[in-house]
MIKOLVO-492912 format. One record per atom (N, C-alpha, C, O): x, y, z. Coordinates in pm, whole numbers, plus 50000, padded with zeros to 5 digits. Layout:
REM residues N
XYZ...
END
This chain:
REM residues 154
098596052419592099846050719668099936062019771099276072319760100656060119857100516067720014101986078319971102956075719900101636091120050102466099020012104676098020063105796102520038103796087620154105306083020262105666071920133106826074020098104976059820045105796053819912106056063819804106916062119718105356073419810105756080819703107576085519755108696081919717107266091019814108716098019947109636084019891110576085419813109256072219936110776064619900110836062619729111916063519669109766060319671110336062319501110736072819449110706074019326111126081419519111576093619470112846091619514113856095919457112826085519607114746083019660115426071619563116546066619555114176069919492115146054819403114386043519466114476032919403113886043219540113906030019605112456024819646111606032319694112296013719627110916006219711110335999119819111025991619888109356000619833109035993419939108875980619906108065976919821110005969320001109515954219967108365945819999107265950920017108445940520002107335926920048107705925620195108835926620244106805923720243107475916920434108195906320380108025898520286109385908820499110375896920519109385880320588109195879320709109085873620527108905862420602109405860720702110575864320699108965855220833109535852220939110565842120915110405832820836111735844020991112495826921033112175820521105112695809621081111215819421240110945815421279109155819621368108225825121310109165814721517107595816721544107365831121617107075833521733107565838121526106805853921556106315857621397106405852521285105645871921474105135879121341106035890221326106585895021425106285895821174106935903521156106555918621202107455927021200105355922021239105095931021342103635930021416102795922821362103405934421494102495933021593101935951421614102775960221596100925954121641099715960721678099445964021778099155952721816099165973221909099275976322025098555985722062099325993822114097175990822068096556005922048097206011321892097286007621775097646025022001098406030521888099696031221822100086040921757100446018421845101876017621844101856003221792101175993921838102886002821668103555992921605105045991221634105935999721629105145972021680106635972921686106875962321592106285951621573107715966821546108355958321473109175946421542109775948821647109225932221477110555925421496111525927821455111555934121349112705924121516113945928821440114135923321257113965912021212114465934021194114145929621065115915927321014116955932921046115665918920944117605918220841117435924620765116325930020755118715927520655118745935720526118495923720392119205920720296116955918020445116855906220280116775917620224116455928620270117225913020075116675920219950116145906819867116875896919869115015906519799114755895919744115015881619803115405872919725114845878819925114355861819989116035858920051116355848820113117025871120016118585867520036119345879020147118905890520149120135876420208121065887820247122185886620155122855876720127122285902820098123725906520066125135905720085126195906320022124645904020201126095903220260125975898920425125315905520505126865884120467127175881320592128145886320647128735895520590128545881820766129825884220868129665894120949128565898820974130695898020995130995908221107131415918421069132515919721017130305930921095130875946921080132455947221163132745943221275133245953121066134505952921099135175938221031135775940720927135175933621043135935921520968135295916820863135715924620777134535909320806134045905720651133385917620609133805922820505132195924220683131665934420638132015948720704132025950420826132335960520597133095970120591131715975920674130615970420666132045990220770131365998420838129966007420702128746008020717130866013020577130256016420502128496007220402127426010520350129305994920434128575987420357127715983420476126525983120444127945980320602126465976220686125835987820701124625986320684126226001820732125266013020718124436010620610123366007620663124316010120496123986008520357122285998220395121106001620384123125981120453122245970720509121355977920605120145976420592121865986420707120735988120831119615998520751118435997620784119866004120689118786012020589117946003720511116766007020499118465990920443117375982020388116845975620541115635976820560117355971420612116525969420725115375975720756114325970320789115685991420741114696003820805113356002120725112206005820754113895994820607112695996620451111955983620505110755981020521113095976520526111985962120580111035966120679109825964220669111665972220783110385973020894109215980420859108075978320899109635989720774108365999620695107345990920625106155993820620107855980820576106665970720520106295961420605105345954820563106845957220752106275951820811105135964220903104165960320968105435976120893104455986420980103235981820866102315974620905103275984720773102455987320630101445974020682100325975420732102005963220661101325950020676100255948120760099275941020737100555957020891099445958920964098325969321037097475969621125099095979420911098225993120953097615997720797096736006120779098415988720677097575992020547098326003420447098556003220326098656015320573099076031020489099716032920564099326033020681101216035620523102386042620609102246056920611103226063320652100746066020560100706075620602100376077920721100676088120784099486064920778099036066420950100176068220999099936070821117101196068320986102696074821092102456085121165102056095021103102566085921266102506097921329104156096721372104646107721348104936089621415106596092321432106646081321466105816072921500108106082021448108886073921477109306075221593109956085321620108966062021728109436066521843111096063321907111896068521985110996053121830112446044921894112816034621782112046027221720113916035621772114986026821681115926015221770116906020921817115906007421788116905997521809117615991521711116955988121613119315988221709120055983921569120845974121652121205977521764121065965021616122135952921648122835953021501122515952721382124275953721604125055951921507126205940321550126845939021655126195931521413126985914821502128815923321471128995927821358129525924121534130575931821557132005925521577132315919521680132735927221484134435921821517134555923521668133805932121714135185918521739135635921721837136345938121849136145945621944137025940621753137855957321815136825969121730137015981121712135845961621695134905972321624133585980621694132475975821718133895990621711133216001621815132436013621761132316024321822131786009921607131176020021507129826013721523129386011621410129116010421599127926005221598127036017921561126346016921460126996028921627126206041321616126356046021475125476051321408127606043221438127566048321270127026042621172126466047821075127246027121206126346015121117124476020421157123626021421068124236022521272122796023221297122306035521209121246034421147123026046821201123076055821126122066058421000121296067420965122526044020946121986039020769120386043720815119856052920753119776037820911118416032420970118206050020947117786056420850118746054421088118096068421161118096075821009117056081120971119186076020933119206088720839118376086120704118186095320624117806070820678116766069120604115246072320642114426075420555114956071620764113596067620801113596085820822112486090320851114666095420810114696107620826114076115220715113236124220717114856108020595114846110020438112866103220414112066110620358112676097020438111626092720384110526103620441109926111020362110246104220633109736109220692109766119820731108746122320795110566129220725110796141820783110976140520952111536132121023110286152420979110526151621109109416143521171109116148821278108466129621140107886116921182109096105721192109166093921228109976115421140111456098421115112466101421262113206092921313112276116321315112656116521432112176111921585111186113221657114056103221591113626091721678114626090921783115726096021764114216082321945114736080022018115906067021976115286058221915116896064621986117066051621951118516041722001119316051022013119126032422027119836021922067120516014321933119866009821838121676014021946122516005521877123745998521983124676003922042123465989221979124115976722034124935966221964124315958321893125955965321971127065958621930126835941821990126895939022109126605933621900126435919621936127355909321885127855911621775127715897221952128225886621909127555878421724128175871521642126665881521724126505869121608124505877721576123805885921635124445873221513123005874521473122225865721337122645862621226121225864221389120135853121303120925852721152121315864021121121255841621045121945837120931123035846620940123315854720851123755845321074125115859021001124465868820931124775871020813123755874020977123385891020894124355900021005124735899221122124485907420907125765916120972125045927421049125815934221117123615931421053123005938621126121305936721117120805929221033120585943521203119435941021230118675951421282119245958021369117375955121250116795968121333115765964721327115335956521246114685974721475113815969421525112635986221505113275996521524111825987321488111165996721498109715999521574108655993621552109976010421670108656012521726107946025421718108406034821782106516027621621105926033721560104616038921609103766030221626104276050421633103066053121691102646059221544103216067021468100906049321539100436053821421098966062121477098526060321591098476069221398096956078021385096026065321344096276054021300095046071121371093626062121325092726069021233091696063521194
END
């Protein structure tokens, strides 16, 4: 096991399975030296936890929580096509969609979950450029979504 899964079972937590696609992409793609991820949801086991809109069905606390299983998802979609999440060399950029009540303006805090996990796992490889964007609606009502772009070693 790679010292970056060791890093998340020590937080409690595992690395999942890639999210199956919903539709016709791959859950990440290969580029030289840079992996991007698709935008990943917070499945846990084949399901989301929780739908609706940060700010109205879903509380600010609880989609932070989701955009961090997101962060875990994209980590197994990096994994999927580089093998060892020790090839990380950093994390370059984070993108977070967050599907948003109308008077709800905490998008950066929900993205948060993402930046301050991939921090916890990675150290300073988890430090990142990154975008959170407040959206109308997103793929099965998931209440948020993140995208990751990864420059790995060879």
């Amino acid at each position: 096991m790679s010292r970056v899964e060791d890093k998340i079972e020590s937080l409690g937590l595992k690395l999942p399975d890639v999210v199956p696609p919903l539709a016709a992409y791959q859950p990440a793609v290969r580029s030289g030296n840079y992996v991007f991820t698709s935008g990943q949801l917070p499945m846990v086991d084949g399901a989301l936890p929780a739908t609706g809109k940060v700010g109205g069905e879903v509380n600010a606390e609880q989609a932070k929580e989701l955009a961090g299983v997101c962060a875990l998802n994209a980590l197994a979609a990096v994994k999927s096509v580089v093998g060892d999440l020790d090839k990380i060399v950093r994390v370059v950029k984070v993108v977070g969609f967050v599907a948003s009540a109308p008077d709800f303006t905490g998008q950066p805090g929900v993205v948060n979950g993402a930046s301050e996990l991939l921090g916890e796992i990675l150290g300073d490889k988890g430090v990142h450029a990154r975008s959170a964007v407040g959206v109308a609606v997103l793929p099965v009502d998931a209440p948020v979504e993140v995208e990751l772009q990864v420059e790995i070693a060879d």
